[in-house]
DSSP file (Angstrom, degrees, kcal/mol; ACC not computed):
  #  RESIDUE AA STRUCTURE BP1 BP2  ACC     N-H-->O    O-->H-N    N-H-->O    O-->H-N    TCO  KAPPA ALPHA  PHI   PSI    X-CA   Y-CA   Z-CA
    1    1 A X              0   0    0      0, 0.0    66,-2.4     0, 0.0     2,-0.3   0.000 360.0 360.0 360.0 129.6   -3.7  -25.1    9.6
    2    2 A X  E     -A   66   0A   0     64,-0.2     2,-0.3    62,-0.0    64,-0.2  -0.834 360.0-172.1-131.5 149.6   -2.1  -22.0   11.9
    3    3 A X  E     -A   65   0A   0     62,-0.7    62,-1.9    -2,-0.3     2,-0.2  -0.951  26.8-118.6-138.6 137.7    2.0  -21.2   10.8
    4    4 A X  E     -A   64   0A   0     -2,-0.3     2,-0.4    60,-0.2    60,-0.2  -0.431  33.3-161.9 -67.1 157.9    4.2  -18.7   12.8
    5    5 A X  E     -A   63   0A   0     58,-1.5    58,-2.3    -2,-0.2     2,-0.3  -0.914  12.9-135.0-139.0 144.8    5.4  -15.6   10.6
    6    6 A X  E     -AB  62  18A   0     12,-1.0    12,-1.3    -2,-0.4    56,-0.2  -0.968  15.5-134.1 -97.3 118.3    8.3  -13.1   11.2
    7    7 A X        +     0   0    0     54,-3.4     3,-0.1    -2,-0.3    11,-0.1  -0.437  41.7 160.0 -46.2 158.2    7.4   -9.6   10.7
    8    8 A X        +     0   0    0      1,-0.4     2,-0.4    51,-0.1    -1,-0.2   0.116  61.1  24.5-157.1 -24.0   10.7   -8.9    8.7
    9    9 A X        -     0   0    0      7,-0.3     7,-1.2     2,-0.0    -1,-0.4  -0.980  58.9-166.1-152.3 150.4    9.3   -5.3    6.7
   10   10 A X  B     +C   15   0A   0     -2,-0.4     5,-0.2     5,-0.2    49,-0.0  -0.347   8.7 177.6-154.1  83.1    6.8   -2.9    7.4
   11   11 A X        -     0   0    0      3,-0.7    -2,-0.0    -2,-0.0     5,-0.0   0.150  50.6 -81.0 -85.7 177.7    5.5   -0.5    5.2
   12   12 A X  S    S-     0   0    0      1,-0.2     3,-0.0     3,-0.0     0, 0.0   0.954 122.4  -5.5 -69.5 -43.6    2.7    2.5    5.3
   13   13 A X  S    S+     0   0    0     39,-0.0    40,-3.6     2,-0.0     2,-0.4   0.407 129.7  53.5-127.0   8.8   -0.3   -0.3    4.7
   14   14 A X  E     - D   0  52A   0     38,-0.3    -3,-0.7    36,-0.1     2,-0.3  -0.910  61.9-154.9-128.8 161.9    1.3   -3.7    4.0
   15   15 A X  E     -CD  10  51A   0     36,-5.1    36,-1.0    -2,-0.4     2,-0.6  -0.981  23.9-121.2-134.7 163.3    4.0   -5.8    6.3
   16   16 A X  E     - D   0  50A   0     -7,-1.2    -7,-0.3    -2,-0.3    34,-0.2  -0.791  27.3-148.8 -96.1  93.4    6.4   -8.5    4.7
   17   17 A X  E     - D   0  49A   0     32,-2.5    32,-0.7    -2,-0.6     2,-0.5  -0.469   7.3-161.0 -94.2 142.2    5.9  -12.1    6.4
   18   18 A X  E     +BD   6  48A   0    -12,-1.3   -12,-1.0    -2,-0.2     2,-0.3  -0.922  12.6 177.4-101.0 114.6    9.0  -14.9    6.9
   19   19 A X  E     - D   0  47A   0     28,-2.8    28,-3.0    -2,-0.5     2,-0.5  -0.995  29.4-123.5-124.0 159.6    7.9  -18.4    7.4
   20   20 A X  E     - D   0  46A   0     -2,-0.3    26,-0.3    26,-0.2   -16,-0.1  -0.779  31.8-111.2 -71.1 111.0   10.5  -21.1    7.7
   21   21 A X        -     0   0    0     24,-1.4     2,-0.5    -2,-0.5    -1,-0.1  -0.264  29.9-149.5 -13.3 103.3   10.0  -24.1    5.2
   22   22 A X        +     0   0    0      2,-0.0     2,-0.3    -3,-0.0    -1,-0.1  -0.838  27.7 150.9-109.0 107.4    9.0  -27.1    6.8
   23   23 A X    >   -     0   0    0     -2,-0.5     3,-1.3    17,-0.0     4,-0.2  -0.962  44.0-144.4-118.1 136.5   10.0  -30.8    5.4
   24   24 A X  G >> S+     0   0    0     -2,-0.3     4,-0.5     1,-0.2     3,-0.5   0.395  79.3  93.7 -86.5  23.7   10.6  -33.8    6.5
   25   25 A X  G 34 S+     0   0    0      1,-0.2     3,-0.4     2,-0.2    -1,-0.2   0.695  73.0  74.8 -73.5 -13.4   13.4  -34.7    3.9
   26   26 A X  G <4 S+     0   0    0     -3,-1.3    -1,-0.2     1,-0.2    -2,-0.1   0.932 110.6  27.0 -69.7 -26.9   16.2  -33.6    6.4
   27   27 A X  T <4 S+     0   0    0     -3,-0.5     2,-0.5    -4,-0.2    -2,-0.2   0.255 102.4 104.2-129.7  21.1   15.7  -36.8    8.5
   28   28 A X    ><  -     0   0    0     -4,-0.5     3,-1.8    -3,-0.4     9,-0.0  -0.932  62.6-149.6 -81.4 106.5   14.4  -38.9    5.6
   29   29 A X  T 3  S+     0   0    0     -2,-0.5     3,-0.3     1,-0.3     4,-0.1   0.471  93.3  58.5 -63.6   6.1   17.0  -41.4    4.2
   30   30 A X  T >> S+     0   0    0      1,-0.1     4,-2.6     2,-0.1     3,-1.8   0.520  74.3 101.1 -88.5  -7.9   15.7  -41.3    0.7
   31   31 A X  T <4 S+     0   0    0     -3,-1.8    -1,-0.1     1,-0.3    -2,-0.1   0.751  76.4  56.2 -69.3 -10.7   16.2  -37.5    0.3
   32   32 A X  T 34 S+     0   0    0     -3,-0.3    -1,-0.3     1,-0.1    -2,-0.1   0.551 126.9  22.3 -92.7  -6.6   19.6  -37.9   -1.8
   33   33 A X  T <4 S+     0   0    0     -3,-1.8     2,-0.4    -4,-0.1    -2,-0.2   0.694 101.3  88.9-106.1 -26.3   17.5  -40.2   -4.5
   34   34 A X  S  X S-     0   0    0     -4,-2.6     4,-2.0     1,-0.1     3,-0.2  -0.740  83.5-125.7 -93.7 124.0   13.7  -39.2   -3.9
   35   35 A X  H  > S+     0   0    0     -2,-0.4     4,-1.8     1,-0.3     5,-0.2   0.612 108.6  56.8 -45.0 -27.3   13.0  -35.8   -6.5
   36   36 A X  H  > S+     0   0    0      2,-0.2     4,-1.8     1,-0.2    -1,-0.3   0.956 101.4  48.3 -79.2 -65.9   11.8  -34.1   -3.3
   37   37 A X  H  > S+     0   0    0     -3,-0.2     4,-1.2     2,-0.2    -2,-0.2   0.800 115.3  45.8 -11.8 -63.0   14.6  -34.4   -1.5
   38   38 A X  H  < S+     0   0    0     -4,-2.0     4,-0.3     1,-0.2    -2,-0.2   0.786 115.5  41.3 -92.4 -14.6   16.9  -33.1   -4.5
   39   39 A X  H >X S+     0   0    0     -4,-1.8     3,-1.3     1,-0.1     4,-0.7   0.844 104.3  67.9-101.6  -2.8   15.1  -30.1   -5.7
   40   40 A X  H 3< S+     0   0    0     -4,-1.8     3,-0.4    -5,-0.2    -2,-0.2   0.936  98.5  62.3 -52.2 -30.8   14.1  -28.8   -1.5
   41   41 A X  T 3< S+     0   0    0     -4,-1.2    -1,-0.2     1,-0.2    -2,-0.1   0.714  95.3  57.9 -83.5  -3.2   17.9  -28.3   -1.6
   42   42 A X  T <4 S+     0   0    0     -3,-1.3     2,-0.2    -4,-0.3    -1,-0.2   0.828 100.5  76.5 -51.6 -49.1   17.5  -25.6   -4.5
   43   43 A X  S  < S-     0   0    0     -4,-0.7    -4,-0.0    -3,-0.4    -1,-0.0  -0.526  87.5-102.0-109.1 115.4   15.5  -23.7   -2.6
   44   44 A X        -     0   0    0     -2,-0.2   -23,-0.2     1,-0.2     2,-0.1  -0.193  28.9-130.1 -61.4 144.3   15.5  -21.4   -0.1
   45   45 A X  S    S+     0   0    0    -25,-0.1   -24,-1.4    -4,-0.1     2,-0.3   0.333  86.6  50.5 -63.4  13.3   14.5  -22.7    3.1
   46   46 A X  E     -D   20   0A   0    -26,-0.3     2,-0.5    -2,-0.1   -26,-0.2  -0.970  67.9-139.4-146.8 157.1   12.0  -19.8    3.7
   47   47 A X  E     -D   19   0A   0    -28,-3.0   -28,-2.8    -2,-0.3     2,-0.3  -0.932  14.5-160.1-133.7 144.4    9.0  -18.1    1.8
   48   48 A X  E     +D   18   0A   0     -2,-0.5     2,-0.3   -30,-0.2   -30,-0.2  -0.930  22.5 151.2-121.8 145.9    8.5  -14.3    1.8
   49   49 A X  E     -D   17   0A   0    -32,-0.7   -32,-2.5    -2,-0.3     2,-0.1  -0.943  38.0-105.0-162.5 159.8    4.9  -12.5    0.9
   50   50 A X  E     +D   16   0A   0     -2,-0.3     2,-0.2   -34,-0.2   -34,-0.2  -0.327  31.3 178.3 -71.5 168.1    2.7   -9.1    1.8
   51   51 A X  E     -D   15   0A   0    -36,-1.0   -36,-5.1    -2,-0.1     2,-0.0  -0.729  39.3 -89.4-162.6 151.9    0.1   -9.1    3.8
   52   52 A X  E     -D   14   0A   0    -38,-0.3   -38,-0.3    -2,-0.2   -39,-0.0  -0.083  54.2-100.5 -46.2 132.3   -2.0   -6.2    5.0
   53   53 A X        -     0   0    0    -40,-3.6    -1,-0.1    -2,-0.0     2,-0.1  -0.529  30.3-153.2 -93.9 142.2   -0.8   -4.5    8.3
   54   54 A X        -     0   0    0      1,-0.1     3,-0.4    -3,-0.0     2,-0.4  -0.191  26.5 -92.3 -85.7 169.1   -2.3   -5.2   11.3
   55   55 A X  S    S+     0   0    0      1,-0.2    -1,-0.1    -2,-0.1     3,-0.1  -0.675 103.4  14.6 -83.1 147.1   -2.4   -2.8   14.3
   56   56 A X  S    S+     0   0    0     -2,-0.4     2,-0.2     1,-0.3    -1,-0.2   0.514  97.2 137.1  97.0  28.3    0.1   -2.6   17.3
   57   57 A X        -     0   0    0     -3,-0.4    -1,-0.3     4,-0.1     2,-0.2  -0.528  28.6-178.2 -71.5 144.6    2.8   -4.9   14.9
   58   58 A X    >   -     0   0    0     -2,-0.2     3,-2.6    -3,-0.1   -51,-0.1  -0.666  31.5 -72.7-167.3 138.3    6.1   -4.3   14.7
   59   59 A X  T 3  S+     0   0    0     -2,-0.2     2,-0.5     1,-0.2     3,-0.1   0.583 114.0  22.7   5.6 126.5    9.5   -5.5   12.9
   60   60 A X  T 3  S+     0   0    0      1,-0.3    -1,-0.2   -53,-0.1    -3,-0.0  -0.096  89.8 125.6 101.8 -42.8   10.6   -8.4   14.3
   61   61 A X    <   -     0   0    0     -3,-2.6   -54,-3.4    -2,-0.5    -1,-0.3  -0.129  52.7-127.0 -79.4-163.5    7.5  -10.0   15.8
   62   62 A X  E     -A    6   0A   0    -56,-0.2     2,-0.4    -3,-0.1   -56,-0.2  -0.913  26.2-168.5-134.3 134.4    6.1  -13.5   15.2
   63   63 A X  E     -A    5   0A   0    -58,-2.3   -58,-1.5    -2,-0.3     2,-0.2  -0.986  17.7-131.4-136.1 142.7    2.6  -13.8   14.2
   64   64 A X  E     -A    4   0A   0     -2,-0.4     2,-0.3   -60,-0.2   -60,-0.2  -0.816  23.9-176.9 -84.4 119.4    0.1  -16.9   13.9
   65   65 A X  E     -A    3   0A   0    -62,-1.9   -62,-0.7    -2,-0.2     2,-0.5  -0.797   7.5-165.0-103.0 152.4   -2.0  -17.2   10.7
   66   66 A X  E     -A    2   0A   0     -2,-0.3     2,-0.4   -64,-0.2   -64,-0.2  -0.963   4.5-174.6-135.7 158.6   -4.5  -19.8   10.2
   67   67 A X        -     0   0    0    -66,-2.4     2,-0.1    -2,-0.5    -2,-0.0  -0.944  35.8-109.8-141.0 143.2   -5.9  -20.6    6.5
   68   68 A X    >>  -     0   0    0     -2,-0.4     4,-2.0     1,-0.0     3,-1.1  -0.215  21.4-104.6 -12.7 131.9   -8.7  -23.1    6.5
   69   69 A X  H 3> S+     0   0    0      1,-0.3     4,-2.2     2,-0.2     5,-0.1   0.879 116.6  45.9 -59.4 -41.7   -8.7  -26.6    5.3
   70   70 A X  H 34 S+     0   0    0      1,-0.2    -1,-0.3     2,-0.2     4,-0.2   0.199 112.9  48.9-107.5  33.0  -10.6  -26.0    2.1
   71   71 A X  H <> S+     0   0    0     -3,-1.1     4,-1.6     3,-0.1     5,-0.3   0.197 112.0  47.7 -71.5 -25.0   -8.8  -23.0    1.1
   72   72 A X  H  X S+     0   0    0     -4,-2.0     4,-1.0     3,-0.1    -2,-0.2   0.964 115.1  48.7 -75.8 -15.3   -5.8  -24.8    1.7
   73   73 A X  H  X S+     0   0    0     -4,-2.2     4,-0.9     2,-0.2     5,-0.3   0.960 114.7  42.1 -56.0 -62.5   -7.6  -27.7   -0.5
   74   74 A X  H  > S+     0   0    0      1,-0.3     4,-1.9     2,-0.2    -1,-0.2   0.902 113.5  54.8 -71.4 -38.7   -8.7  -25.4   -3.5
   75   75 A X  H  X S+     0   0    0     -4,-1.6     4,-1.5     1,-0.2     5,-0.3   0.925 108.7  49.6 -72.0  -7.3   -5.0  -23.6   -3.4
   76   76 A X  H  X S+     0   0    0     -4,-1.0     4,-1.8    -5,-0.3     5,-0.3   0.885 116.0  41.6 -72.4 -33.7   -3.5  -27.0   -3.8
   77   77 A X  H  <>S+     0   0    0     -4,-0.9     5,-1.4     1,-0.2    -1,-0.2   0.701 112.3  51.2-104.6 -25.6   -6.0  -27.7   -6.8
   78   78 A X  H  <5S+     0   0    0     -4,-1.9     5,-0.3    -5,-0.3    -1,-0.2   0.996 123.2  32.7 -90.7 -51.1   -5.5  -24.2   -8.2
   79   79 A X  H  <5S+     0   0    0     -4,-1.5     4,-0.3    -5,-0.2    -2,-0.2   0.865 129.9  33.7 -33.6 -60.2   -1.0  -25.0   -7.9
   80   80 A X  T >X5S+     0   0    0     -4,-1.8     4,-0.9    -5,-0.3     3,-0.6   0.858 127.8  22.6 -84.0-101.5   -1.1  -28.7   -8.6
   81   81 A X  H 3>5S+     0   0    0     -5,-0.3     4,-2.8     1,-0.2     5,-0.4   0.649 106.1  71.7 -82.4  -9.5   -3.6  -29.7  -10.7
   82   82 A X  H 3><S+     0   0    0     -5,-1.4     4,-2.6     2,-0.2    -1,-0.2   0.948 103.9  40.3 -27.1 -77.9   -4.4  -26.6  -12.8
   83   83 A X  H <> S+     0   0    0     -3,-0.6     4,-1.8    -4,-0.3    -1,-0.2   0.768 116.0  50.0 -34.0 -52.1   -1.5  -26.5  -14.7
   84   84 A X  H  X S+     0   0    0     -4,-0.9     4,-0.5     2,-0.3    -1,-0.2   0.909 113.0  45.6 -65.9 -41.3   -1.4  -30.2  -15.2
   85   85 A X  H >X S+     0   0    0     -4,-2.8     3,-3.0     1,-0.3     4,-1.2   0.994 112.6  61.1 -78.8 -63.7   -5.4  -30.3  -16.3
   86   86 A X  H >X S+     0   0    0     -4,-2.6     4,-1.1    -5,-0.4     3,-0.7   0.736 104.7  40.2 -17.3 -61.7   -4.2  -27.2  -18.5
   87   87 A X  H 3< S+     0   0    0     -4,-1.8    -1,-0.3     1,-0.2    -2,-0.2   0.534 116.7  54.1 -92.3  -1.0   -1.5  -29.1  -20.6
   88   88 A X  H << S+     0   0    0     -3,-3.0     4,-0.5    -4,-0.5    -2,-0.3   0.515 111.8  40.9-103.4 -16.7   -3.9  -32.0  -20.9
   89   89 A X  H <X S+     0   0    0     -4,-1.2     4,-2.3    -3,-0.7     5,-0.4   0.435 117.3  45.7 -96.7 -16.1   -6.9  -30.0  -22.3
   90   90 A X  H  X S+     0   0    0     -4,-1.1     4,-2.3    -5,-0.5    19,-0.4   0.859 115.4  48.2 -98.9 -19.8   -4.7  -27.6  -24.9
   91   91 A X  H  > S+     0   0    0     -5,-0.4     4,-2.4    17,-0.3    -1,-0.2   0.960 114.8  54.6 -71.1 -39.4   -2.8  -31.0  -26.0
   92   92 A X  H  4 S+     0   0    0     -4,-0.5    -2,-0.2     2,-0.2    -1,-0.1   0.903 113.6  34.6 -23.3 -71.0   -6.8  -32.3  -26.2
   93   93 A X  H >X S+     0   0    0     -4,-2.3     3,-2.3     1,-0.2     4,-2.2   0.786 111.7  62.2 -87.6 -25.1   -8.2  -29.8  -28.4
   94   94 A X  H >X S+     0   0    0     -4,-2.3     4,-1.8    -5,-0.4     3,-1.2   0.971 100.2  57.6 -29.0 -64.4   -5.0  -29.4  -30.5
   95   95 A X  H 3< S+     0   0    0     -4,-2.4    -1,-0.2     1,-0.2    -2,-0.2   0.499 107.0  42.8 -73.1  -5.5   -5.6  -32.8  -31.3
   96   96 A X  H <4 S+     0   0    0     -3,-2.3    -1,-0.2     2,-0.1     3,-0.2   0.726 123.4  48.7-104.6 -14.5   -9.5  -32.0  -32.8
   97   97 A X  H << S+     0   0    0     -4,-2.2    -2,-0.2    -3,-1.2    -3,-0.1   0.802 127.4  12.3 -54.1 -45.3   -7.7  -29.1  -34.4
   98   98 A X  S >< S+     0   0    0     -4,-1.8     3,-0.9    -5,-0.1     7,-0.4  -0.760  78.1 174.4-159.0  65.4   -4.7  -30.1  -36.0
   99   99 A X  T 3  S+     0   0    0      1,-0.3    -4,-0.1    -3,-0.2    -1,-0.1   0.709  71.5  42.8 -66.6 -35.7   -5.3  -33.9  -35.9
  100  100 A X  T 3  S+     0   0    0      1,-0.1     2,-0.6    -3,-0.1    -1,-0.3   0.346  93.4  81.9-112.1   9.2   -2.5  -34.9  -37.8
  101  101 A X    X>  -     0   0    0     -3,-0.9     3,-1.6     1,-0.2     4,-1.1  -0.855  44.2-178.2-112.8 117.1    0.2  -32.9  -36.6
  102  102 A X  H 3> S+     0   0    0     -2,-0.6     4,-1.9     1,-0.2     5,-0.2   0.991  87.2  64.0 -57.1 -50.6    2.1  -34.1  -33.2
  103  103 A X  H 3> S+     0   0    0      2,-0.2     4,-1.9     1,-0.1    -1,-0.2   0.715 109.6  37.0 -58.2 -16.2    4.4  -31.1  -33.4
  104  104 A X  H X> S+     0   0    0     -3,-1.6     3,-1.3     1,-0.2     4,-1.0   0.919 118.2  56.1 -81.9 -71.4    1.1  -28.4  -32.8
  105  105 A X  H 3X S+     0   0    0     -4,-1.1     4,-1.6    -7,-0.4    -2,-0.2   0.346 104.7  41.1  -5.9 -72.3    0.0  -30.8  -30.8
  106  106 A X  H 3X S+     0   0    0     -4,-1.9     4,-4.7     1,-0.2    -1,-0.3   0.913 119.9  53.9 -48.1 -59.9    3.0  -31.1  -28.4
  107  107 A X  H <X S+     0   0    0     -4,-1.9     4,-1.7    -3,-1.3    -2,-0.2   0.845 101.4  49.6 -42.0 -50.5    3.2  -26.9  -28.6
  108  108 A X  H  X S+     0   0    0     -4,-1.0     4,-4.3     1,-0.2   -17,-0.3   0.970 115.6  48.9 -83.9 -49.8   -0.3  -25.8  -27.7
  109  109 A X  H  X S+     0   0    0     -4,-1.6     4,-1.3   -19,-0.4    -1,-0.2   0.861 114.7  40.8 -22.5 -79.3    0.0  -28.3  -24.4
  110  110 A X  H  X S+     0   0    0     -4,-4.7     4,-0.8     1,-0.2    -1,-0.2   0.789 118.5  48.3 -52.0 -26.2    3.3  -27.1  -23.3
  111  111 A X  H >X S+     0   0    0     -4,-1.7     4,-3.5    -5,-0.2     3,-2.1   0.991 111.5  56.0 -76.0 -31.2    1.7  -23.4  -24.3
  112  112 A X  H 3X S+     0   0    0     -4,-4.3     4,-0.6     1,-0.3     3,-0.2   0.906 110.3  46.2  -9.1 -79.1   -1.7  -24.6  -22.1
  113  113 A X  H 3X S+     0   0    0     -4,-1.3     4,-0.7    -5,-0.3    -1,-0.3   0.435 104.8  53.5 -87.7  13.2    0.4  -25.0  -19.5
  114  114 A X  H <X S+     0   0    0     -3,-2.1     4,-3.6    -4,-0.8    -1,-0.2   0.675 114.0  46.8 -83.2 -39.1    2.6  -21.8  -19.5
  115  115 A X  H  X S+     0   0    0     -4,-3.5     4,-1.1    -3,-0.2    -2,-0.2   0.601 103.1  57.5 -83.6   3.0   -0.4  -19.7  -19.4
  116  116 A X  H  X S+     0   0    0     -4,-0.6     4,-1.9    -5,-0.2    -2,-0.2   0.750 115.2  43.0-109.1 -59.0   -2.0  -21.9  -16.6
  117  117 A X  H >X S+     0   0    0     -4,-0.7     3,-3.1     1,-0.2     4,-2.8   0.985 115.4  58.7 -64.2 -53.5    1.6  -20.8  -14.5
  118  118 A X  H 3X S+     0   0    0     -4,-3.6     4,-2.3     1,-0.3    -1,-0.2   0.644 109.8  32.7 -24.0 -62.6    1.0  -17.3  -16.0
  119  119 A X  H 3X S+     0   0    0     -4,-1.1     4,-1.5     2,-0.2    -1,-0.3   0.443 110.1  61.3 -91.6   3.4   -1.9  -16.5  -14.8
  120  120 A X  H <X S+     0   0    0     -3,-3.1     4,-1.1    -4,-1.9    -2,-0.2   0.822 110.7  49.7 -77.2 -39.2   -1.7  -18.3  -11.4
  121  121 A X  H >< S+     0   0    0     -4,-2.8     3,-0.7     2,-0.1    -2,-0.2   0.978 120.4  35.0 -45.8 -77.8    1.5  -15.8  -10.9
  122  122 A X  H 3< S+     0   0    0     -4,-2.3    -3,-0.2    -5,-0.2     3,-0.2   0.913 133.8  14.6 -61.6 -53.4   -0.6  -12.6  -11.9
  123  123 A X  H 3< S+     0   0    0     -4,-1.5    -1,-0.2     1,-0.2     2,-0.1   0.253 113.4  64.8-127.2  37.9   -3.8  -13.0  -10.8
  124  124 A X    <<        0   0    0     -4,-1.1    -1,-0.2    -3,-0.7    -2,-0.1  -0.520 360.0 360.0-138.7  57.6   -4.0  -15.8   -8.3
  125  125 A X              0   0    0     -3,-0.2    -1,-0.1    -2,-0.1    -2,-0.1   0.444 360.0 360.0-116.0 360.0   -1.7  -13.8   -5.7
């Protein structure tokens, strides 16, 4: 999968890349009902990150990245279903723990899956 980037920052060893959001919910007629639809309009329409700086770049140009199918595979699995498998295993072993209370039960999931975001933020950058 190759995406254009905008240089937008450029610092002594990293630069700051712009790519435009792309979805097809603008020319989908479901998009004022469909979940997708209503939270893409939250959101800015662009995503900002570092990258390492390249030679002979500079502010303003547009650069092509390509990422690989099964990196894009395994970050989908590492976003998506992490988390999810995460609030489905700590609600699991709650349940061999603390067998007879739903309320731990409920907790240790929801906490599963806070630390699942946690550490996909911190060390999954």
């Amino acid at each position: 999968m190759k995406e254009d980037f905008e240089i937008i920052e450029i610092r002594q060893d990293w630069m700051l890349l712009k790519a435009q959001r792309q979805s097809g919910c603008q020319t989908c007629e479901s998009k004022s009902t469909c979940g997708t639809g209503v939270l893409s309009g939250f959101f800015a329409g662009f995503s900002q990150f570092k990258k390492p700086l390249q030679q002979g770049v500079k502010m303003g140009d547009v650069i092509t990245l390509e990422i690989a199918s099964s990196e894009l595979f395994f970050r989908a699995f590492q976003l998506y279903l992490m988390p999810l498998l995460s609030l489905f295993f700590g609600a699991y072993f709650s349940t061999l723990l603390f067998p007879a209370n739903d309320l731990v039960q409920t907790l240790m999931g929801i906490g599963a899956f806070a630390l699942s975001l946690i550490f996909l933020k911190v060390y999954l950058k």
